[in-house]
C-alpha positions in Angstrom: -97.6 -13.6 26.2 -94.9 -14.4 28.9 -93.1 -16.7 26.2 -93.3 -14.2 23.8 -91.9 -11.5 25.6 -89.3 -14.2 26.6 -88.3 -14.9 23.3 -88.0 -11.0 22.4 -85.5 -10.7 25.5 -83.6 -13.7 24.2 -82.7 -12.7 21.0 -81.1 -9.0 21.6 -78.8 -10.9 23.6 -77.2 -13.6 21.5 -77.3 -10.6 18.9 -74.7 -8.5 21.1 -73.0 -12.0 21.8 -71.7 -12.5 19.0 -70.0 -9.4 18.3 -68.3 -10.2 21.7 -67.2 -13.3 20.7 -65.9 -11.9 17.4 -64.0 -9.3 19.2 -62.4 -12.0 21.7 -61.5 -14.5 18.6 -59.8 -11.0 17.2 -57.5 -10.2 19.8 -55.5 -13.1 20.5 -54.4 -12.6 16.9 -53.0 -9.4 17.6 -50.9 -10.2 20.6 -49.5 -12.7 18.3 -48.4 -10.6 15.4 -46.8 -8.4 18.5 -44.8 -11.4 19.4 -43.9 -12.3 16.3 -42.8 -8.7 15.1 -40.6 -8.7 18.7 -39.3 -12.5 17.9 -38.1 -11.2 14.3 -36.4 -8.5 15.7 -34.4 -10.7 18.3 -34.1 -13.1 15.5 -32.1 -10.6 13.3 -30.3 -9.2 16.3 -29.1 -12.6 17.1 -28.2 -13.7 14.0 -25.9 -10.4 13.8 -24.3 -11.1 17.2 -23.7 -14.9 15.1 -21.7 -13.0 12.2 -19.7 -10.8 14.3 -19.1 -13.6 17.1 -19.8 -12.1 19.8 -23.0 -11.8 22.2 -23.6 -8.6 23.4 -25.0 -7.8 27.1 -25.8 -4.1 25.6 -27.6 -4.8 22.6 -28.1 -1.0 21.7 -23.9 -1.1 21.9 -24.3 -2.8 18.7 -27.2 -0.9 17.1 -25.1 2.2 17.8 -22.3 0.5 15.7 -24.2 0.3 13.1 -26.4 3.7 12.9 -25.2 6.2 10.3 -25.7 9.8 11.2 -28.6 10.4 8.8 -30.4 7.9 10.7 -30.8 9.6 14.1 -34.1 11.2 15.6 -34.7 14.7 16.0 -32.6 15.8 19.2 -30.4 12.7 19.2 -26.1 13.7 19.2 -24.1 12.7 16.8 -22.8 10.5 19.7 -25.5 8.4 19.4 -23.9 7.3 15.6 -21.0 4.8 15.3 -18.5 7.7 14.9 -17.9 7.6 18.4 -17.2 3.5 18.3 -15.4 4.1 15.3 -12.6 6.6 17.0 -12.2 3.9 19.5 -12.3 1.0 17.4 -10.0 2.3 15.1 -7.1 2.3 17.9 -7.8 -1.2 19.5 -7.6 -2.4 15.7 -4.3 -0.9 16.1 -3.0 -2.5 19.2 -4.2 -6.1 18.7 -3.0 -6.0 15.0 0.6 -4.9 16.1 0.8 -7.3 18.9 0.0 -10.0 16.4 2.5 -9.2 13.7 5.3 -8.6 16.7 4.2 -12.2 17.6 4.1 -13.4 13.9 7.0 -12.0 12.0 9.8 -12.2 15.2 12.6 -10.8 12.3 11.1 -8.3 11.3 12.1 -4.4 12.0 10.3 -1.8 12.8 10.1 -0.4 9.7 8.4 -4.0 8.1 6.0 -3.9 11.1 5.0 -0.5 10.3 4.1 -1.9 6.6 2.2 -4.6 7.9 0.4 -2.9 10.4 -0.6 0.0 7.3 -1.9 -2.3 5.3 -3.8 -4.3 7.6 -6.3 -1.7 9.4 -6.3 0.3 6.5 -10.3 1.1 5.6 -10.0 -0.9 2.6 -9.1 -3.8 4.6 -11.4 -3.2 7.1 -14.5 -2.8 4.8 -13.5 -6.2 3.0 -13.7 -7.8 6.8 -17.4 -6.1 7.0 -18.5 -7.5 3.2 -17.1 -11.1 4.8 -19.3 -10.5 8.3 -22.5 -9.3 6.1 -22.7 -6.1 7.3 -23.6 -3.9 4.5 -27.5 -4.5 4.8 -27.1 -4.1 8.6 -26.4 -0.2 8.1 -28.8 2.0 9.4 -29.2 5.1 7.4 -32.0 8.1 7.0 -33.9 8.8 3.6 -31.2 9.5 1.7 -32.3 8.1 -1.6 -31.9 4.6 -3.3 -28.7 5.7 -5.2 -27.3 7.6 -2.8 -28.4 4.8 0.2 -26.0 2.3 -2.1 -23.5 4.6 -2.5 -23.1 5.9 1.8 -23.2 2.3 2.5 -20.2 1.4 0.8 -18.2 4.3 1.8 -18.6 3.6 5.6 -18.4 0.4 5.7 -14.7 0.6 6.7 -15.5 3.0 9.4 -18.7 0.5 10.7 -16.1 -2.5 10.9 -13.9 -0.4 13.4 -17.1 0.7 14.9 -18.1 -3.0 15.4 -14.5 -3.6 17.1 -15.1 -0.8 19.5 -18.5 -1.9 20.3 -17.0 -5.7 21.3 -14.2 -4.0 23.4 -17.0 -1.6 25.5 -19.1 -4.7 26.1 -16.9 -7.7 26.5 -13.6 -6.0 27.1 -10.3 -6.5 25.5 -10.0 -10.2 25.7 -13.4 -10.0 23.3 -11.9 -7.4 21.3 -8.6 -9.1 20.4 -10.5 -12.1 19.7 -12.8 -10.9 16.8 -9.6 -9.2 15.6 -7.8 -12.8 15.2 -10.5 -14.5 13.5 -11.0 -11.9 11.0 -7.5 -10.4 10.6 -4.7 -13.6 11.1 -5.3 -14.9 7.9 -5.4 -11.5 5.7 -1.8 -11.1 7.8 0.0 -14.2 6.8 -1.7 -13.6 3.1 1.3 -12.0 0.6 1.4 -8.6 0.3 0.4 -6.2 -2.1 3.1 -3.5 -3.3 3.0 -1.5 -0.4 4.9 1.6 -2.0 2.8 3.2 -5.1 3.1 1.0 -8.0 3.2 4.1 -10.1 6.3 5.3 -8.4 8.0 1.9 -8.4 7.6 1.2 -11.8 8.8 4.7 -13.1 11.9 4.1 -10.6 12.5 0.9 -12.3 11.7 2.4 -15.7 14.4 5.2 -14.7 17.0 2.5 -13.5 16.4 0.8 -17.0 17.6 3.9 -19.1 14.1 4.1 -20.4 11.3 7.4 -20.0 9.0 8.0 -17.7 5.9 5.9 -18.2 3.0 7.1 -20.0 -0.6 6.6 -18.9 -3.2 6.8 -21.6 -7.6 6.7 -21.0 -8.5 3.9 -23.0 -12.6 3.7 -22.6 -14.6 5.2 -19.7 -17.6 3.4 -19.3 -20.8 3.3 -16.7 -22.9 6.1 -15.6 -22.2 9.2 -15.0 -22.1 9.2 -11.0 -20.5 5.9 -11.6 -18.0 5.6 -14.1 -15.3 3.2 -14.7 -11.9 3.9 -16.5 -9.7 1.6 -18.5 -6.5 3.2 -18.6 -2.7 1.8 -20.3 0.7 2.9 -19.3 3.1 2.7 -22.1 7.0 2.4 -22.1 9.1 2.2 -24.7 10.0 -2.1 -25.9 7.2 -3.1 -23.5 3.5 -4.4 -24.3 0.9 -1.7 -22.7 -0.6 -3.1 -19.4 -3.9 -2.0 -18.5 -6.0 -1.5 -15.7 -9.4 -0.8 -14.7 -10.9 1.3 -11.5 -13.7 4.0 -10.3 -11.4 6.8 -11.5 -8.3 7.5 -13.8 -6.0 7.5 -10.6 -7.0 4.0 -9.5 -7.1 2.6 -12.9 -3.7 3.9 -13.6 -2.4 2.1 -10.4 -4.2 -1.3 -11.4 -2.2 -1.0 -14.7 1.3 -0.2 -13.0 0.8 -3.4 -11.0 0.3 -5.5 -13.7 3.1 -4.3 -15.4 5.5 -4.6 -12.3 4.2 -7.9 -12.2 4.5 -9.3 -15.1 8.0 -7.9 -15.7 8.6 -8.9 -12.5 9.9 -5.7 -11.4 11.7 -5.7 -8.0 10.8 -3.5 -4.7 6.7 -3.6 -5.7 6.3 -6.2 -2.6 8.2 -5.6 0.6 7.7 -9.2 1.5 
C-alpha cells in the first residue's frame, strides 16, 4: 500500500511538470521576437541615417522630419510634424546654396546668383534630392487612404527634404548641415540650366521679335484617370512644325511644349547660362 500511494503522489507531479516546462520552453521565444522587432527597428533607422549621411544623436530629430501632420496622436501639436524643421531647413538650404554658387561662379552678378540660387532650392529640386535619398516610403502619414497616401506623399516630399536639412543642422550643427547640402546639391549646380524665365513667355517674345503671332496652344489627347490625368498639348506658329508636350495639367503641358520648340529652333534667352 505504501508503494501504491507512492506512485499516486508521483504522477500528479510530473503531470503539472510538464506544463511548466512547456511554459519555460515558451518564453524565451517571446523575448526573442521582442528583440528582433526592436533590432528591425534600429535596422531601418540606421539604414536611413546611411541615405541621408548623417548619424543622428536625437533620433526622434529625424522621425520628426519625416512625420506628416495626419500622422500625429491625439493631443500631439502640430510642432511635433516636420513643418517646423521644414521652416528652418528651408533657410539653411538657402545660405549654404548661395555660399556655394558665390564660391563657384566668382563672375557672376547678383542678378545670375539670384537665378541659380531659385532654381536650386526650389521644391521641385528639393523633392528630386529626396526620390535620390529614398525618402518617399520613409513618410509617416495617418489613414488617409491608398490613393490619397500616394498622392500626399509626393506633394511633400519637397517640404520633407528641407525638413531633413533642418533636422541635420539641430543635431549636428552647421558644419553637418552644409555638408549634406554639398553632396546632394554641387552637382545639380554645375548641371546646365533649364530656361529659367517662362518658356511660354520666351518663345512668344521671340515669336513677336520674328514678325510672327502669338503662339497658339492646342489640347491634343487627355489621357489617365480622372484624379490623375495627363495632357498632351501643341503650340502652333505660323512656318513652324507644332512641338508638343506632355504634363499633369494643360499649364505644364503647354510649358513642356514651349521648351521644345525654343529648343529645337534654338531660340535665344530660354537659358541664362
Amino acid at each position: 500500500m505504501k508503494d501504491e500511494a507512492k506512485d499516486i503522489a508521483i504522477q500528479p507531479t510530473e503531470a503539472q511538470a510538464a506544463p511548466e516546462s512547456e511554459a519555460a520552453a515558451k518564453t524565451p521565444a517571446k523575448k526573442k521576437r521582442t528583440r528582433s522587432g526592436k533590432a528591425k527597428g534600429t535596422d531601418a533607422n540606421a539604414a536611413l541615417e546611411a541615405r541621408i549621411g548623417h548619424s543622428f544623436a536625437d533620433p526622434n530629430m529625424l522621425m520628426q522630419a519625416i512625420t506628416h501632420v495626419s500622422a500625429l496622436k491625439s493631443g500631439r501639436k502640430r510642432g511635433d510634424s516636420y513643418q517646423r524643421l521644414e521652416f528652418l531647413g528651408d533657410h539653411v538650404l538657402g545660405l549654404v546654396v548661395s555660399d556655394m554658387l558665390y564660391h563657384a561662379f566668382p563672375n557672376a552678378d547678383e542678378g545670375e546668383l539670384s537665378k541659380r540660387l531659385a532654381e536650386l532650392v526650389r521644391k521641385e529640386s528639393c523633392a528630386d534630392v529626396a526620390k535620390s535619398l529614398g525618402l518617399l516610403d520613409d513618410i509617416k502619414l495617418g489613414s488617409v487612404g491608398s490613393s490619397a497616401d500616394a498622392r500626399l506623399r509626393k506633394s511633400i516630399l519637397g517640404d520633407i527634404c528641407e525638413a531633413v536639412i533642418g533636422a541635420v543642422f539641430l543635431d549636428g550643427g552647421y558644419a553637418a548641415a552644409a555638408e549634406f547640402v554639398k553632396r546632394n546639391w554641387t552637382e545639380r549646380m554645375h548641371k546646365p540650366r533649364r530656361p529659367l524665365r517662362d518658356p511660354k513667355t520666351v518663345l512668344q517674345e521671340w515669336a513677336q521679335g520674328k514678325g510672327l503671332p502669338t503662339p497658339v496652344y492646342r489640347e491634343v489627347e487627355r489621357t489617365g484617370p480622372h484624379h490623375d490625368p495627363q495632357f498632351r498639348v501643341a503650340v502652333d506658329l505660323p512656318g513652324l512644325a507644332p512641338a508638343e508636350g506632355i504634363g499633369g495639367s494643360k499649364r505644364a503641358a503647354e510649358k513642356v511644349a514651349a521648351s521644345v520648340m525654343i529648343e529645337r529652333e534654338g531660340v535665344g534667352g530660354g537659358n541664362d547660362g
